[in-house]
C-alpha positions, 0 to 999 in steps of 0.5 A, spaced: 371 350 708 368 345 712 366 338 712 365 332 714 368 325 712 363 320 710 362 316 718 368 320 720 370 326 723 367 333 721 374 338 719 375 344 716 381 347 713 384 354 710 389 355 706 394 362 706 397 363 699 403 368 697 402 374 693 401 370 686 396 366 689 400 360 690 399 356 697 404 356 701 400 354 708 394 349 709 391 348 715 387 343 717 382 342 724 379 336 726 373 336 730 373 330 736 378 326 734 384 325 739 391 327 738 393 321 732 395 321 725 388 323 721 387 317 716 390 311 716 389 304 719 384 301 724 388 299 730 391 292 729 387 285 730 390 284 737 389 291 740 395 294 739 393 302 737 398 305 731 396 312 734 391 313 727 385 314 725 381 312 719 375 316 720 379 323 720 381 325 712 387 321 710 393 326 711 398 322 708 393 324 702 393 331 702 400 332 704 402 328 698 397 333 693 400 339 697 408 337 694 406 334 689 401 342 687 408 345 690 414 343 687 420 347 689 424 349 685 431 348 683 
């Protein structure tokens, strides 16, 4: 899957499932944005970078869907 975020960065992502077709692997490839964490805040008023960047897609959110799709068992 490709696609962009709207102003923001094109991605693609792929994912890897075991043999009951649940995912146990995602991948997530950002085209043109610098080593930060995809999604998040602009850099602060003063200037001082926080190292994300809000034109990625939110990371933080897909992360959170994956555990929350995967829950491991007891």
């Amino acid at each position: 899957m490709q696609a962009p975020v709207p102003d923001g960065y094109t991605y693609s992502a792929a994912s890897w499932n075991d043999i009951n077709g649940k995912p146990v692997v995602q991948l997530y490839r950002i085209y043109g944005m610098n080593h930060r964490w995809s999604g998040g805040a602009s850099p602060l008023a003063d200037g001082a970078d926080i190292y994300t960047d809000p034109r990625g897609p939110s990371f933080t959110d897909i992360t959170y869907k994956f555990f929350l799709d995967n829950p491991m068992s007891a």
